[in-house]
C-alpha positions as CSV (number, residue, x, y, z in Angstrom):
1,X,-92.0,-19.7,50.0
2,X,-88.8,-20.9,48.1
3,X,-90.3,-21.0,44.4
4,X,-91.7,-17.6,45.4
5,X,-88.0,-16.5,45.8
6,X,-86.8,-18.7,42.9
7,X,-89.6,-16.7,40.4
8,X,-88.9,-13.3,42.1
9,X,-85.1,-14.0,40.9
10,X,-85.7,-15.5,38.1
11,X,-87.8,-12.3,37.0
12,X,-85.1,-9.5,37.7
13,X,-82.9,-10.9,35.3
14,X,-84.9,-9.7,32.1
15,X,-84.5,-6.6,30.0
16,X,-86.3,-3.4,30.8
17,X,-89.4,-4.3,28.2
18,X,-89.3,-8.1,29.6
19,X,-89.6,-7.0,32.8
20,X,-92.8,-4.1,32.4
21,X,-94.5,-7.0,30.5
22,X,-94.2,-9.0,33.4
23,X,-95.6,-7.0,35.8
24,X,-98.4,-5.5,33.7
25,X,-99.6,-9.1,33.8
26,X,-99.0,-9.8,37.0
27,X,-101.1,-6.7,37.9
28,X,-103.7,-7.0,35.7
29,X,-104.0,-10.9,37.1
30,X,-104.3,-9.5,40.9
31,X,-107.0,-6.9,39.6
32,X,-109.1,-9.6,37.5
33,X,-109.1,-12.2,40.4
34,X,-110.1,-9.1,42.6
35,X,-113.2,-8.1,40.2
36,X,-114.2,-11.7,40.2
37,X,-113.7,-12.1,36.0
38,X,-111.6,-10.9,33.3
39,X,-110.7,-11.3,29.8
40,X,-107.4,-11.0,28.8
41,X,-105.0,-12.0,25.6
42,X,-100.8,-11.7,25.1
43,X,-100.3,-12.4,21.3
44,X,-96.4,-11.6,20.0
45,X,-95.3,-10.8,16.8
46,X,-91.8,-10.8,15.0
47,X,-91.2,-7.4,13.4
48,X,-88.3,-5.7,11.8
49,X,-84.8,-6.7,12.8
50,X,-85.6,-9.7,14.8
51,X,-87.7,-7.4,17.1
52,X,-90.4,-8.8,19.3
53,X,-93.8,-6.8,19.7
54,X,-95.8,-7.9,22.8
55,X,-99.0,-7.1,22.4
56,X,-101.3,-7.2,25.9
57,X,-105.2,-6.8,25.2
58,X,-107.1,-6.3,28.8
59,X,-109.9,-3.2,28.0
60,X,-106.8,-1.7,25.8
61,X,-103.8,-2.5,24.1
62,X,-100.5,-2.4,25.9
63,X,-97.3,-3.0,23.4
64,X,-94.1,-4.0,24.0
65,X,-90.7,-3.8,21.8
66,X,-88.5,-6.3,22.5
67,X,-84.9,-6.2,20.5
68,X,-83.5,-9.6,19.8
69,X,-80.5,-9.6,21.8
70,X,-82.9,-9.1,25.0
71,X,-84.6,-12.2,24.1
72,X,-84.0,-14.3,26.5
73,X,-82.4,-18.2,25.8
């Protein structure tokens, strides 16, 4: 129960985009293990002005822009 705590805080402190990322997947993980399979891919790229774009592929594309100073250390 305490790393369950430990990961919820952990979570909250991430930017808006960080944060939809994270539960997309965490989502899309309950619904795949509920189905029985799934088949999913995060890639990341590094676009204009230090930007991150988070790309989630499970049936169709999710994207996420993260700017560089919400990058977290």
């Amino acid at each position: 129960m305490h790393e369950s705590n430990f990961l919820l805080n952990t979570l909250q402190r991430y930017s808006a985009p960080i944060q939809s990322a994270l539960d997309l997947i965490g989502n899309l993980l309950v619904e795949g293990i509920r189905h029985g399979h799934f088949d999913y891919s995060i890639t990341c790229e590094t676009g204009t002005g230090g930007r991150r774009l988070l790309i989630i592929k499970a049936g169709k594309s999710y994207k996420f822009s993260i700017k560089e100073p919400d990058i977290p250390e």
